[in-house]
N, C-alpha and C positions, 0 to 999 in steps of 0.2 A: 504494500500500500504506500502511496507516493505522500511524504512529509511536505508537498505544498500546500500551503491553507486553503489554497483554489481547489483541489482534489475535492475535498468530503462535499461542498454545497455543488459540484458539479455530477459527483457519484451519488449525492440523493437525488438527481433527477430521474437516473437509470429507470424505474419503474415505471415512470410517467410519460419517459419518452418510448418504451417499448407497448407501453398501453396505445399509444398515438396509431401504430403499427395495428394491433390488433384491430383495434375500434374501425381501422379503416378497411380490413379484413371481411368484420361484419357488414359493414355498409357494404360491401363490392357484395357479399353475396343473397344480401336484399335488394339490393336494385339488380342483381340477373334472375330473381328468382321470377315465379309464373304467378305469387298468390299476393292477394293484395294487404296492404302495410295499415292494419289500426295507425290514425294518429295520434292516439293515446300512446302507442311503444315507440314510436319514432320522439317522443315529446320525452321522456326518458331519455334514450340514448342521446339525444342533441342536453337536455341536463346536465348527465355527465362526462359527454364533451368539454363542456362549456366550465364546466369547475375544473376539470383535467384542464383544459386551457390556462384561468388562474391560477392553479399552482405552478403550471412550468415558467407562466411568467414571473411569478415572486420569487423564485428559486434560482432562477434568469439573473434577475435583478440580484439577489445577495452574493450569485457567483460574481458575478460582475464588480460590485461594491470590495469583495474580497480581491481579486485580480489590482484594482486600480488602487487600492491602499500598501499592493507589493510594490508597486514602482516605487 
């Protein structure tokens, strides 16, 4: 594990940016599919998009803040 302070707020993101991958997974295989989409489940997964989105930006931002305080 890398002793740069930038390391640990950029390795908590790991999850979030692999969830990004998944999430877009699901969507590819609802919009191929043949059956049609409740917008009550689609209102769900754009939810938790949308808060996955917030946290990689706050996470973003503290790498970020940590990076510019090493110069």
């Amino acid at each position: 594990m890398s002793q740069r302070p930038v390391f640990h707020p950029l390795a908590d993101m790991e999850d979030d940016i692999l969830a990004v991958g998944r999430w877009a997974g699901v969507l590819n295989h609802l919009g191929t599919g043949h059956s049609m989409i409740d917008p009550g489940e689609l209102w769900v997964i754009s939810h938790v998009l949308s808060e996955l989105g917030k946290r990689l930006k706050a996470d973003w931002n503290v790498a970020l803040d940590v990076a510019r305080a090493q110069r």
